[in-house]
C-alpha positions as CSV (number, residue, x, y, z in Angstrom):
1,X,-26.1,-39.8,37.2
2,X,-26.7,-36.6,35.1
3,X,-24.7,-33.4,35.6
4,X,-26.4,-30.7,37.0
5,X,-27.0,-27.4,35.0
6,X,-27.1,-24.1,36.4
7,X,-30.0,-22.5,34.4
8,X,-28.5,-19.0,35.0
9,X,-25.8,-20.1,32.8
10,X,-28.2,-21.1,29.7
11,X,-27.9,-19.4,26.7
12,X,-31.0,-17.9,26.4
13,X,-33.3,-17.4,22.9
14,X,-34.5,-14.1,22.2
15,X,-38.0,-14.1,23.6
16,X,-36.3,-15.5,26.8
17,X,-33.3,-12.6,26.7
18,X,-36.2,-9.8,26.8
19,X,-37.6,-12.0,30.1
20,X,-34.5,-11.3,31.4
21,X,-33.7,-8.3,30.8
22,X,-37.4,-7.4,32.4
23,X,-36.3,-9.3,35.6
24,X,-33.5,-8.0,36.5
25,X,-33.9,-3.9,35.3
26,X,-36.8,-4.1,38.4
27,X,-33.9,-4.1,40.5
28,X,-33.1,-0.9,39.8
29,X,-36.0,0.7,38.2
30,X,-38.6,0.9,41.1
31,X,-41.2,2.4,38.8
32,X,-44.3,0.0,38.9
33,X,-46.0,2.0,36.4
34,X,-43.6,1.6,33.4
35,X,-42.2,-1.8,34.3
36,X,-46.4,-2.9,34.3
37,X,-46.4,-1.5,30.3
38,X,-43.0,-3.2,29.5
39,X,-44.3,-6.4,30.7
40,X,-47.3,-6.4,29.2
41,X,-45.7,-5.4,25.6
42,X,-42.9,-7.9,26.3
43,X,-45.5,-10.6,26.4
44,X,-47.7,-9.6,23.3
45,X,-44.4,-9.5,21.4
46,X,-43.8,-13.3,23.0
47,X,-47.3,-14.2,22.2
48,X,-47.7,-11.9,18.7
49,X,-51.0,-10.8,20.3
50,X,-50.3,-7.1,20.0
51,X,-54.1,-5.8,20.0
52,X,-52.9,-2.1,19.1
53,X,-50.3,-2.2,21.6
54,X,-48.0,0.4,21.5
55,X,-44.3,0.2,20.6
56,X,-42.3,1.2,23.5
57,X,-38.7,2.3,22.0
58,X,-37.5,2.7,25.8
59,X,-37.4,-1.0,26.4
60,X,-36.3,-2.0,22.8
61,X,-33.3,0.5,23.6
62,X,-32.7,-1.1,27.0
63,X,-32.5,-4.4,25.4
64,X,-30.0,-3.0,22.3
65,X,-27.7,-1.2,25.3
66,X,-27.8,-4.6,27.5
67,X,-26.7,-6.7,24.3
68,X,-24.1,-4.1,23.5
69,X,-22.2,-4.8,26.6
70,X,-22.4,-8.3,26.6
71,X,-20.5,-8.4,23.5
72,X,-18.2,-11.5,23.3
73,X,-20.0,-12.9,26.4
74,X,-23.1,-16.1,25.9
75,X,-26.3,-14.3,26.5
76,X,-27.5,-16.3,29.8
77,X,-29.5,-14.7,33.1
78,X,-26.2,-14.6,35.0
79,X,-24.0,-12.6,32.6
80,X,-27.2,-9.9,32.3
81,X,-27.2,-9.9,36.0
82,X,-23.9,-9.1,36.1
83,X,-24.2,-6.0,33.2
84,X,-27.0,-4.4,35.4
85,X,-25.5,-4.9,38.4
86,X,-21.9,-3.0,36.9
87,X,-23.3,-0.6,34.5
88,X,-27.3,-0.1,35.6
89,X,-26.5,3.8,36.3
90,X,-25.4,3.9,32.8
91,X,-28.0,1.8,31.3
92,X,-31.0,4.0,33.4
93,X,-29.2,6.8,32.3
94,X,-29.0,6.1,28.5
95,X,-32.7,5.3,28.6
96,X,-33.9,8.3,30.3
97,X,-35.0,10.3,26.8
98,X,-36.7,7.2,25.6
99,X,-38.6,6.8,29.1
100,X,-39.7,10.4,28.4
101,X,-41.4,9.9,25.0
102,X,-43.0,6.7,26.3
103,X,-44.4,7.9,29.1
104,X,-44.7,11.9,29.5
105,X,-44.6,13.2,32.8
106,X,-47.9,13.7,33.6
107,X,-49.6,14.3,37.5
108,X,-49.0,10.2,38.1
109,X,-45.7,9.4,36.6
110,X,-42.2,11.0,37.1
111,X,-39.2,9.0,36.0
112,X,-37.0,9.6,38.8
113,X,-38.9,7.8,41.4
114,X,-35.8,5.1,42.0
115,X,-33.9,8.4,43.3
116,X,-36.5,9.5,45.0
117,X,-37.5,6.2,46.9
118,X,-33.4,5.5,47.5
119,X,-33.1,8.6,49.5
120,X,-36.7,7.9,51.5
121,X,-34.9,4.4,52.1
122,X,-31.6,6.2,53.0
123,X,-33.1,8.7,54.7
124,X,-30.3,11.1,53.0
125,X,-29.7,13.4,50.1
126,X,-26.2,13.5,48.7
127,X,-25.0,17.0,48.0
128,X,-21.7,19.3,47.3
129,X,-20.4,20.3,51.3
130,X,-18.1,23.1,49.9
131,X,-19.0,26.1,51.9
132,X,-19.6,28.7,48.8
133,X,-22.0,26.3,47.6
134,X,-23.9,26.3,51.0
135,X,-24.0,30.2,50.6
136,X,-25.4,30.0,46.8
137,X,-28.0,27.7,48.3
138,X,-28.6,30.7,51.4
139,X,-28.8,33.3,49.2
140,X,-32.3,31.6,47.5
141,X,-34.0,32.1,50.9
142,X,-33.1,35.5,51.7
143,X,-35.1,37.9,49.4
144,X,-34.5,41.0,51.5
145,X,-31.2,41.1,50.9
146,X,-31.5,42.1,47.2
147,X,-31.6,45.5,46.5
148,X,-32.2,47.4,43.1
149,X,-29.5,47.0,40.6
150,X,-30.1,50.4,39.0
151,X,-30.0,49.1,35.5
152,X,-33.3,48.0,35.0
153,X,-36.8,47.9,37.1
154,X,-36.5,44.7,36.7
155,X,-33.2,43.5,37.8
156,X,-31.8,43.7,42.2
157,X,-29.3,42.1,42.8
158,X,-27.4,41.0,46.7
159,X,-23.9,40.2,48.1
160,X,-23.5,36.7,48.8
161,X,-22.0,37.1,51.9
162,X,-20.5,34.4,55.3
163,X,-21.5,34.3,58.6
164,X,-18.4,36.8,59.4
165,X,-19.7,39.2,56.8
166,X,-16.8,38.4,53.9
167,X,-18.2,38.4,50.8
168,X,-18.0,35.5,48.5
169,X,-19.5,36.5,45.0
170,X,-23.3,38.5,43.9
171,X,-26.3,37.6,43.0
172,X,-29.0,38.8,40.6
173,X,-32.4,38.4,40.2
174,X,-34.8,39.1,37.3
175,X,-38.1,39.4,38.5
176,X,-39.7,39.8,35.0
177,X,-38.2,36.9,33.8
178,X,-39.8,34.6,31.5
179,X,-39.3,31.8,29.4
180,X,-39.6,31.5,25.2
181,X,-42.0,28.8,24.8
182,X,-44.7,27.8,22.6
183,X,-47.6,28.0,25.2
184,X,-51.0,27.6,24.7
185,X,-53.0,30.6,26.2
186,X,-53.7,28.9,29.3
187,X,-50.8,27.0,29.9
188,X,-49.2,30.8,29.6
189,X,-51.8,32.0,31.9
190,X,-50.7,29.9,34.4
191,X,-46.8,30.2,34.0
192,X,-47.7,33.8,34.7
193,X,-49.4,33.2,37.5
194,X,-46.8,31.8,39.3
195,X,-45.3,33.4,41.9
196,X,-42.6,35.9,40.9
197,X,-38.8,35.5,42.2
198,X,-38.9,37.5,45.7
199,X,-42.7,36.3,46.8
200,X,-40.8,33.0,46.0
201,X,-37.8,32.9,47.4
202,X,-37.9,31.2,51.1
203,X,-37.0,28.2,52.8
204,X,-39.3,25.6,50.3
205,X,-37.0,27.1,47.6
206,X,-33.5,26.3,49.3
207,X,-35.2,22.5,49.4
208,X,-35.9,22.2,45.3
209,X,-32.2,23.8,45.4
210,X,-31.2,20.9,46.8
211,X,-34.0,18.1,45.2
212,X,-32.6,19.3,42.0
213,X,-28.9,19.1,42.5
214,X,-29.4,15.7,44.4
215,X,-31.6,14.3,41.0
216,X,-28.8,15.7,38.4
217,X,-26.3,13.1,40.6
218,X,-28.8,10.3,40.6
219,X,-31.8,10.7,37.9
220,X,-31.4,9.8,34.2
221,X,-30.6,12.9,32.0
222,X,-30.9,13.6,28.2
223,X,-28.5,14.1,25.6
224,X,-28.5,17.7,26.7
225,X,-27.4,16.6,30.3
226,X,-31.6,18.1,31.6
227,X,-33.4,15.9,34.0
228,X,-37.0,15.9,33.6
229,X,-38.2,17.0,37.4
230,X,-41.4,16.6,38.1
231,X,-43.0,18.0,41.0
232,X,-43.9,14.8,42.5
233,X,-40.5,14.3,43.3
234,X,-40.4,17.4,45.6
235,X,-44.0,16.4,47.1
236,X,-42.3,12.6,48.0
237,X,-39.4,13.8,49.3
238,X,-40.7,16.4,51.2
239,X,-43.2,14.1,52.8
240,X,-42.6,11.8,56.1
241,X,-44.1,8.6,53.5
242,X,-41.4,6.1,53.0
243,X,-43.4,3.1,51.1
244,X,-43.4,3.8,47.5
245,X,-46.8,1.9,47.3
246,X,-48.2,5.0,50.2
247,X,-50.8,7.3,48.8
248,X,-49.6,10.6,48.5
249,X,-52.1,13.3,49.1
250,X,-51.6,15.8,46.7
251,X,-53.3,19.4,46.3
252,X,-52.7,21.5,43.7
253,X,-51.7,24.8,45.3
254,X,-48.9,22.2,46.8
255,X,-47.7,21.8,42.7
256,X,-48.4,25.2,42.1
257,X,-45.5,26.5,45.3
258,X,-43.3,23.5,43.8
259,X,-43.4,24.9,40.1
260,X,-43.5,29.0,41.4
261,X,-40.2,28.0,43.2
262,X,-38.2,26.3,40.1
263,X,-39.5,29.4,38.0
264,X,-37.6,31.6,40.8
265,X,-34.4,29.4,40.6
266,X,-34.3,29.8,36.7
267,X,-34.3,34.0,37.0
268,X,-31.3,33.7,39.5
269,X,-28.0,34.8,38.0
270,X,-24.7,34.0,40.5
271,X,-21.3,35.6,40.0
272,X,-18.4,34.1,42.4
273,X,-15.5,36.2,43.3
274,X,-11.9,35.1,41.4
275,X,-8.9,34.7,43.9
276,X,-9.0,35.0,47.8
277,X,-11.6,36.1,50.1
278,X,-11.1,38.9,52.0
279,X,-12.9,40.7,54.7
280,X,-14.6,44.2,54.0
281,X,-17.1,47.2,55.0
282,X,-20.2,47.3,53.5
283,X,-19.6,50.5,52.8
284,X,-16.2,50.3,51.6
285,X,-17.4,47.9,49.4
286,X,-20.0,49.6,47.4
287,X,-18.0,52.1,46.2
288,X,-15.4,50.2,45.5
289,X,-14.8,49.1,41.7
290,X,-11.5,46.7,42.1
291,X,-12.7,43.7,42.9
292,X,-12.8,41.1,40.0
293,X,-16.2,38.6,39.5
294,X,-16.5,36.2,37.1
295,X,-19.3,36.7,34.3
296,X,-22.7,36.3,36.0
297,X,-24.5,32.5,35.0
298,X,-27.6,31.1,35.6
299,X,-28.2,28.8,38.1
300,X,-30.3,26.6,36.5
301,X,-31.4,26.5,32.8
302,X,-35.3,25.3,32.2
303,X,-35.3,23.4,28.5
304,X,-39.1,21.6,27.8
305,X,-42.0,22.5,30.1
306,X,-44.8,19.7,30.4
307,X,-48.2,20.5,31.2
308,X,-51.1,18.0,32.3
309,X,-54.3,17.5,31.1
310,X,-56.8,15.4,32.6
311,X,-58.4,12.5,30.2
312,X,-61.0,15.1,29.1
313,X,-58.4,17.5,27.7
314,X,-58.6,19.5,30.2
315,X,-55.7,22.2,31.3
316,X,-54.6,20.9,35.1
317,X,-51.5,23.1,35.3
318,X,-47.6,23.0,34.7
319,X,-46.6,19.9,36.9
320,X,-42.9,19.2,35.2
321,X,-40.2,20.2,33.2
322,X,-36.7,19.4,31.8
323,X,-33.9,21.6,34.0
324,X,-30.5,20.9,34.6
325,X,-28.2,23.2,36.9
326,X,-25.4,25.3,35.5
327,X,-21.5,24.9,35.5
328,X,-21.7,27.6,38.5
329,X,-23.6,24.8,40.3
330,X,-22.2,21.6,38.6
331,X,-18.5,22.5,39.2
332,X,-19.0,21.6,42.8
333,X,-21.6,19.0,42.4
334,X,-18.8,17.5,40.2
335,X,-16.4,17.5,42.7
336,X,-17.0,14.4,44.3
337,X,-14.6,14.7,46.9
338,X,-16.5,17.2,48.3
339,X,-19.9,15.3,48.3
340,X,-21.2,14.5,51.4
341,X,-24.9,13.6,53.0
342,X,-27.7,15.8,54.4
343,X,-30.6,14.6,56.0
344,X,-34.1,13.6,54.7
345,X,-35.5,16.2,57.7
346,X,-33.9,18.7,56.3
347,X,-36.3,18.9,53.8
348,X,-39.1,16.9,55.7
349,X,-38.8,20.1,58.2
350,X,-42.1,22.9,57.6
351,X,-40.4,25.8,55.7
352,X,-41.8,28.3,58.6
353,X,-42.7,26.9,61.7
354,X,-39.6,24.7,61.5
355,X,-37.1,27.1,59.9
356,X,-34.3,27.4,62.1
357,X,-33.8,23.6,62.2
358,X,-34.0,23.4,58.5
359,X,-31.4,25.8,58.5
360,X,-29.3,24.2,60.9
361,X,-29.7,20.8,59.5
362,X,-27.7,21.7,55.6
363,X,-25.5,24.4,58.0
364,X,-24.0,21.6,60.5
365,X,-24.1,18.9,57.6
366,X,-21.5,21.3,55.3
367,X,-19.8,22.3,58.8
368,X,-19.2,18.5,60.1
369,X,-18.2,17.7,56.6
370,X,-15.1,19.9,56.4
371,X,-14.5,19.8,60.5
372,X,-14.1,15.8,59.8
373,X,-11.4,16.5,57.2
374,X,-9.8,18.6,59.3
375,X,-9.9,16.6,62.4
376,X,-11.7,19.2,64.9
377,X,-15.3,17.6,64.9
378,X,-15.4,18.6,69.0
379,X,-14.4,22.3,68.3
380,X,-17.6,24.0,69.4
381,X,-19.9,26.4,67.6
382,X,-20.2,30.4,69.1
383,X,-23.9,31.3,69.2
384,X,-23.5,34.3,67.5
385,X,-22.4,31.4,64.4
386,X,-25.3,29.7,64.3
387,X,-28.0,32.8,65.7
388,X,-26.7,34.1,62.3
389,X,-27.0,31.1,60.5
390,X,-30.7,30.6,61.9
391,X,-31.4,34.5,60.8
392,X,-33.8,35.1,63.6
393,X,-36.3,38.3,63.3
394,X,-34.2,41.5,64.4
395,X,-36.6,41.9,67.1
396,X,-37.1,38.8,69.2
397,X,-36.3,38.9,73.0
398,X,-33.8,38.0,74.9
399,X,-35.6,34.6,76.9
400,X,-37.7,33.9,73.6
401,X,-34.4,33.7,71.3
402,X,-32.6,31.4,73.2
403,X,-35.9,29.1,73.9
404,X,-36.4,28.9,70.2
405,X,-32.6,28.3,69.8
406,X,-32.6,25.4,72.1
407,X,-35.5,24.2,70.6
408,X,-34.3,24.1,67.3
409,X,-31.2,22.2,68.7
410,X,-33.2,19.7,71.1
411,X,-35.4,18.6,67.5
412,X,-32.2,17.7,66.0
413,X,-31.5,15.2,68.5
414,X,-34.7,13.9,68.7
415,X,-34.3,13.5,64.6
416,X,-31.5,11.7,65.1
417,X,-29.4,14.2,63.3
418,X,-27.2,15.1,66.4
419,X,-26.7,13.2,69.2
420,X,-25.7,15.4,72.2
421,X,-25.5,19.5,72.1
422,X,-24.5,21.5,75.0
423,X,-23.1,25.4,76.3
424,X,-19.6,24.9,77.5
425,X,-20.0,26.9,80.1
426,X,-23.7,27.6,82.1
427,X,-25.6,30.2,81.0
428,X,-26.4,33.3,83.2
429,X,-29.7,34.2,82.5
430,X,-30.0,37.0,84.9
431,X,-28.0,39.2,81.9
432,X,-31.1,38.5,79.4
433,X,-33.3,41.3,78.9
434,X,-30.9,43.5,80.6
435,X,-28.5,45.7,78.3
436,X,-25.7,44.0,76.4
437,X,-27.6,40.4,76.4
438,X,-27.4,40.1,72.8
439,X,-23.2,40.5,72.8
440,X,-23.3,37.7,76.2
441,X,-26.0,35.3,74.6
442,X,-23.5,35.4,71.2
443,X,-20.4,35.2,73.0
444,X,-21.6,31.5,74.6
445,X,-19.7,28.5,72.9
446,X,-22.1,25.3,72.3
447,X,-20.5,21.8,71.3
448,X,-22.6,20.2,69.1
449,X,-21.6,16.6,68.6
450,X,-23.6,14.6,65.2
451,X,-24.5,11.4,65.4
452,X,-22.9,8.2,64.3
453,X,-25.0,7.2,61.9
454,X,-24.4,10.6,59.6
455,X,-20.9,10.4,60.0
456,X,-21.2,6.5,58.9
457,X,-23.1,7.8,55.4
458,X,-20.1,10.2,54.5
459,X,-17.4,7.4,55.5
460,X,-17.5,6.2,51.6
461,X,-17.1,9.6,50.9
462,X,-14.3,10.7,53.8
463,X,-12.2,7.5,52.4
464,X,-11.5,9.8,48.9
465,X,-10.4,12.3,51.1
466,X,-7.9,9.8,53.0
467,X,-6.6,8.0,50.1
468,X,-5.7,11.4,48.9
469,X,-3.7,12.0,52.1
470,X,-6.2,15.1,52.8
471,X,-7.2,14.1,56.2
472,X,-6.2,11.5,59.1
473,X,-7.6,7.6,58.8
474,X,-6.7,6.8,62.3
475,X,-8.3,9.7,63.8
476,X,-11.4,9.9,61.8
477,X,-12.3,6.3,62.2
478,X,-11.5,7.0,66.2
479,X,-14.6,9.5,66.0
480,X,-16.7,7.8,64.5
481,X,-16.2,4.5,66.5
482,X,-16.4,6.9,69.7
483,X,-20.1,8.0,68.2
484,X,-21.5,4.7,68.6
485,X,-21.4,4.5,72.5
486,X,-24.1,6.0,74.4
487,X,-24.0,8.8,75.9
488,X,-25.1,10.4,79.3
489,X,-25.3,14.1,79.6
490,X,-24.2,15.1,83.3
491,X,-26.0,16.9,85.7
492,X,-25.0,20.4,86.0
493,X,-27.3,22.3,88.3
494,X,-27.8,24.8,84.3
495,X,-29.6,24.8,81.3
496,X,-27.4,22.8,79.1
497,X,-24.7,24.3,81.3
498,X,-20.9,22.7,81.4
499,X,-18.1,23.4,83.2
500,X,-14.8,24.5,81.3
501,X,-13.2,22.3,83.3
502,X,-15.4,19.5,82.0
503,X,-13.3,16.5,80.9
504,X,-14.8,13.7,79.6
505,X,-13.8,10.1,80.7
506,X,-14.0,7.2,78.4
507,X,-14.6,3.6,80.0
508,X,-13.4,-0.2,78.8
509,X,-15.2,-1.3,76.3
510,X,-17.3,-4.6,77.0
511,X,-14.3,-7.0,75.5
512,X,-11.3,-5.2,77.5
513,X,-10.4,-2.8,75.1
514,X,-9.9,0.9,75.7
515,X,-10.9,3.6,73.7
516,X,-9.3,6.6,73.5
517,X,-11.4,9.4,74.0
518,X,-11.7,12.3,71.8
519,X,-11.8,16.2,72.5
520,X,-14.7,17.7,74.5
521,X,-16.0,13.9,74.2
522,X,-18.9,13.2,76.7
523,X,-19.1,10.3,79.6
524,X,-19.6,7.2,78.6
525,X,-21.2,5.2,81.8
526,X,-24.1,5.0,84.0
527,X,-26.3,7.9,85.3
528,X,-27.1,8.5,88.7
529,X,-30.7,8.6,90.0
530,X,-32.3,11.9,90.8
531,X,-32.5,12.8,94.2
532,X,-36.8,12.9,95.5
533,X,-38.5,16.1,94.3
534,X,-39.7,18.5,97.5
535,X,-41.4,22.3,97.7
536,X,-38.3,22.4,100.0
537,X,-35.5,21.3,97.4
538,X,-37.4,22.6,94.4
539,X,-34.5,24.9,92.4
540,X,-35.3,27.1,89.3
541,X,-32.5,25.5,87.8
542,X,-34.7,22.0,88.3
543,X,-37.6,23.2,85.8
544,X,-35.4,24.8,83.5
545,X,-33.8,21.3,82.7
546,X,-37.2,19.8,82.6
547,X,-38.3,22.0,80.1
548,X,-35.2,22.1,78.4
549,X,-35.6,18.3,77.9
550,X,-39.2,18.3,76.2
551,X,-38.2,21.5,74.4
552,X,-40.8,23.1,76.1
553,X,-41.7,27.1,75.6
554,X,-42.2,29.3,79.2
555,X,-45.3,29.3,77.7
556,X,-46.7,26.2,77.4
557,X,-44.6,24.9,80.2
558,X,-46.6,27.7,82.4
559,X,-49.7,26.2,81.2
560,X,-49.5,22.8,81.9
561,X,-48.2,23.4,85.4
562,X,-51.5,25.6,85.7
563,X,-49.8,29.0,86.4
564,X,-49.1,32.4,84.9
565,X,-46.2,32.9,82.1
566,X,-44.7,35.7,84.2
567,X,-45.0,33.6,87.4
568,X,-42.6,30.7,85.6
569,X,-40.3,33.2,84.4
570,X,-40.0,34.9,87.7
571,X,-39.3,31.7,89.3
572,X,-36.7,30.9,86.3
573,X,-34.5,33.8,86.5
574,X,-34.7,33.7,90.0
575,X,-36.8,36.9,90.6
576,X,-39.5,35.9,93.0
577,X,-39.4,38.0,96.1
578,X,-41.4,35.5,98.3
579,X,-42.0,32.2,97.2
580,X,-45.7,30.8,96.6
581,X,-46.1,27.4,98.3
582,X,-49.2,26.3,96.0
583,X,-47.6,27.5,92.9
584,X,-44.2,25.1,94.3
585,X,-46.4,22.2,94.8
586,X,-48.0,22.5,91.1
587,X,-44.1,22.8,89.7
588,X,-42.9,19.9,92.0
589,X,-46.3,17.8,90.8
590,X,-45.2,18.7,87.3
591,X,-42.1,17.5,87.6
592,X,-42.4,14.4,89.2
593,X,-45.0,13.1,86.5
594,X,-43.2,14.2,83.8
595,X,-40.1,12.1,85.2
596,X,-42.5,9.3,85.4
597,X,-43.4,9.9,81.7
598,X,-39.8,9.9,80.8
C-alpha cells in the first residue's frame, strides 16, 4: 500500500512557489483589484505569454520578502502558510511603496481597503484612550474657540482645555497654510479651493482624525513611515455598507469635504503642557507667562498629493495623498497599552443632525477605557459632564435640552453601544424653565452602563494592563461576565428616574452558580406586566416613559397623538388646570398601540 503524501508539504518549483504565494497573500490582502493584475501576470510569466504585460515590482518583492523568511525551511504550501500567517503585517507592510507605484491611487483603488473592510467586519476602530489625546481630537471640532494670535493675520490659536476647564496644552491654526508642491494650474486651483481650516473644522474632521490614526496602526506605510489615504477610505468607513463587493455611491462634493478636512488637519499646530495639570482662571491665565509648553508640532505632515484624471486626461480633483501623523499624535498611538476600541457609529453617525451621539460615542469609549482600569465602570456620569462634552448651543431650553440629551443616550442603546443608561435619582421637571434649571438639570447623576460586547473588544487590550499589575483581573472579568445577562429596567413612575436607594439584585445563574453583582448593577430577572391603560389611570409620568422609550420629541409625540405641542407639555409637567377627556382618550389610544407595537 503506498504512503500517503501531504501535498502541503511538497517542495514546490518556482512557477508553483509564485502560485502560492498568490493563494495565500488573498488572505490578507482583500483587494480584488490588485490581486486580479497579480494573477493575471503571475500566469503570463507561467505561460511566457506576456503580450505587453506590465512588470509589477510589488508582487516580485512580495515573493523576494516571503523567500527571505523561509530561509533554511523547504519551500512547500504549508511553510508559506505559516510565514503569512506570522509575519503578513510585515510582509503587507514592506510592500506598501511598491503597491503604490503599481497601482496609483486613483478614484477606484486605495491600498488600505483590508483595514478598511476589517473594521466594517469588526464594526470598531482601534484608537489611543488616553484622555489628552481625546482633547487634541476635541479641539479639531471646535473652531470658535480659536482666537487671533496677534502675530500674524494669519495665525489664532485656542486653549486645549477639560471638561472642568483645566487646561492641557494650545493649539494653533494657520489658516493661509499651504503646501510646496509641483502642481499643475488646475490641480492648484482646486487645492485652493478647498475649504480653509475654520469653515473646516467640525465633527467630519474629528472622524478623518480618527480614520487616519486608526490607518497608521493598520495600513501599510513607506519608508518614510506616510500612509497613502485616499478618500475612499473615509467614504467606506463612514458608510453603513459592510460587503466590500457593495457599490458605493460616491459624489464629488463628498471627496471634496474629505480632502478640505485633511488640508485643515495639516495647518494644525499642538503644543502639550510639560509637568502637572493644574486648574486656572481664564483670566489669570492669559496674563500669565510661567507656564512651560513644549515646542508647537504639527499634527499631521502631508508628503505626495495624488490627483485623478479620468481616461481622457481629464483633471477630476485631488482624491489622495501620502500623510502620516506626528510624534505629538504617535506617542500615544504608540502606546499600546493605552489602545482601546471605538465604535464604527461613531463615525457612521451624521456630523450635524447626529452630533451629540457622535460626541458621546469617542467621549464614553476613552471614559470606559480608563474607568475599567480603575475598577469604577458603575460610577455615574454628572450631566453637567457630558452637557459639556455634547457642547449644546448656549441657547437651547430647558425641556428641549434634556429631550435631545436623552435622545442622544436612547440611540446609543439602540446602536448597541450602551446597554442600559439611567438618572439615579427622578427628575423634577417642574424646575425646567423656571430659574436655576440649568444648575438642577447639571447637578443630576446618570449611570451609563456599556455593553458587553465593547468591553469584550478591549479585553485583549485590558489583559496588557493586568499582566502589568495596573488594574484588577478578577474584578474586570466579573464586569464583563455581569454585561452579558439581560437586563430589565424597573418601573419607576419617572423619566429614566431611580431611586438612591436602588440596589440591584443579581439572580442564580441557569447552572446553580451565583454571580456576584457589581456596583449600581441593574436586575437581572423577569418584568412585570403593565397594568391596563384607562382615561381614569392615565399619569403624565405614563407618556413621558412612552416617549422616552422611542426617543420621541414633545413634538412629534404631540403629533402623532393628534394634539397640540403645548397641550403635551402641559399634561407632562403636570400643568393642566382641568383635564380634557378627548385629548386623554387620544394619549391612552396612543399608548396602548404603541405597547402593541413594542
Amino acid at each position: 500500500m503506498n504512503e500517503y503524501i501531504n501535498p502541503n508539504k511538497l517542495a514546490l518549483s518556482d512557477d508553483f512557489f509564485k502560485l502560492a504565494v498568490l493563494e495565500e497573500v488573498q488572505r490578507y490582502f482583500s483587494n480584488s483589484f490588485i490581486i486580479e493584475e497579480w494573477q493575471q501576470y503571475v500566469m503570463k510569466e507561467i505561460n511566457q505569454t506576456f503580450d505587453n504585460q506590465k512588470t509589477y515590482r510589488s508582487f516580485d518583492y512580495l515573493c523576494e520578502i516571503v523567500r527571505s523568511l523561509l530561509v533554511n525551511k523547504k519551500v512547500t504550501q504549508e511553510n508559506i502558510r505559516e510565514v503569512f500567517k506570522e509575519h503578513h503585517k510585515h510582509v503587507l507592510e514592506q510592500i506598501g511603496e511598491y503597491v503604490n507605484e503599481d497601482f496609483p491611487l486613483d478614484v477606484h483603488l486605495s491600498v488600505n481597503e483590508a483595514a478598511v473592510q476589517l473594521a466594517k467586519e469588526e464594526r470598531h476602530l482601534v484608537s489611543s484612550m488616553d484622555y489628552q489625546f481625546h482633547l487634541v481630537r476635541n479641539i479639531v471640532t471646535q473652531p470658535k474657540a480659536f482666537v487671533s494670535a496677534g502675530e500674524s493675520d494669519d495665525v489664532f490659536q485656542a486653549e486645549i482645555k477639560d471638561s472642568r476647564g483645566n487646561v492641557h496644552g494650545m493649539a494653533r491654526v494657520n489658516v493661509a497654510g499651504g503646501l510646496d508642491m509641483p502642481f499643475t494650474d488646475e490641480e492648484q486651483e482646486y487645492w485652493d479651493k478647498l475649504r480653509t481650516a475654520f469653515s473646516a473644522m467640525d465633527e467630519m474632521t474629528a472622524d478623518i482624525f480618527d480614520i487616519i490614526c486608526f490607518l497608521f496602526l493598520f495600513a501599510p506605510k513607506d519608508e518614510d513611515g506616510y500612509l497613502y489615504f485616499h478618500s475612499n477610505d473615509a467614504l467606506k468607513l463612514r458608510s453603513n455598507l459592510v460587503d466590500p463587493n457593495s457599490s458605493l455611491e460616491v459624489r464629488e462634493r463628498d471627496r471634496f469635504n474629505i480632502m478640505s478636512r485633511v488640508k485643515a488637519l495639516s495647518n494644525i499646530w499642538i503644543s502639550l503642557k510639560e509637568g502637572e495639570v493644574i486648574e486656572v482662571d481664564e483670566s489669570d491665565l492669559k496674563e500669565s507667562k510661567k507656564y512651560k509648553y513644549r515646542d508647537f508640532q504639527k499634527m499631521f505632515e502631508v508628503g505626495k498629493v495624488r490627483a485623478a484624471y479620468d481616461e481622457n486626461d481629464k483633471f477630476l480633483g485631488i482624491y489622495a495623498c501620502q500623510i502620516k501623523p506626528t510624534s505629538l499624535l504617535t506617542s500615544f498611538l504608540n502606546e499600546n497599552k493605552r489602545l482601546g476600541i471605538i465604535d464604527l457609529s461613531a463615525l457612521e453617525f451624521h456630523p450635524v443632525r447626529q452630533r451629540p451621539e457622535k460626541r458621546l460615542s469617542r467621549y464614553l469609549a476613552t471614559q470606559w477605557f480608563i474607568r475599567l482600569s480603575k475598577n469604577n465602570l458603575y460610577q455615574p456620569f454628572t450631566v453637567k459632564t457630558l452637557v459639556r462634552e455634547i457642547d449644546f448651543p448656549v441657547r437651547m431650553r430647558g425641556l428641549d435640552m434634556y429631550d435631545r440629551f436623552v435622545k442622544a443616550l436612547d440611540e446609543l442603546k439602540a446602536k448597541g453601544i450602551v446597554k442600559d443608561w439611567y438618572f439615579t435619582e427622578p427628575v423634577d421637571f417642574s424646575l425646567f424653565g423656571k430659574t436655576g434649571w440649568l444648575s438642577y438639570f447639571h447637578g443630576l447623576k446618570v449611570a451609563i452602563i456599556p455593553s458587553a460586547e465593547m468591553l469584550e473588544k478591549n479585553k485583549r487590550k485590558l489583559s496588557i494592563l493586568q499582566d502589568q499589575h495596573q488594574v484588577d483581573s478578577l474584578a474586570i472579568n466579573q464586569m464583563i461576565e455581569s454585561l452579558t445577562q439581560p437586563v430589565i429596567i424597573q418601573e419607576m413612575g419617572q423619566r429614566r428616574g431611580r431611586p438612591a436607594s436602588f440596589e440591584p439584585v443579581v439572580k442564580k445563574a441557569a447552572v446553580g452558580r451565583e454571580t456576584a453583582p457589581a456596583p449600581s448593577q441593574p436586575v437581572i430577572g423577569k418584568e412585570e406586566p403593565a397594568p391596563e391603560i384607562t382615561e381614569d389611570s392615565l399619569t403624565a409620568e405614563m407618556v413621558i416613559a412612552e416617549r422616552e422609550r422611542r426617543g420621541l420629541s414633545l413634538a412629534k409625540a404631540a403629533k402623532e397623538i393628534g394634539i397640540g405641542y403645548n397641550t403635551l407639555k402641559r399634561f407632562e409637567n403636570k400643568e393642566t388646570k382641568r383635564r380634557n377627556k378627548k385629548n386623554d382618550l387620544k394619549i391612552v389610544q396612543w399608548l396602548k398601540k404603541s405597547q402593541l407595537e413594542e
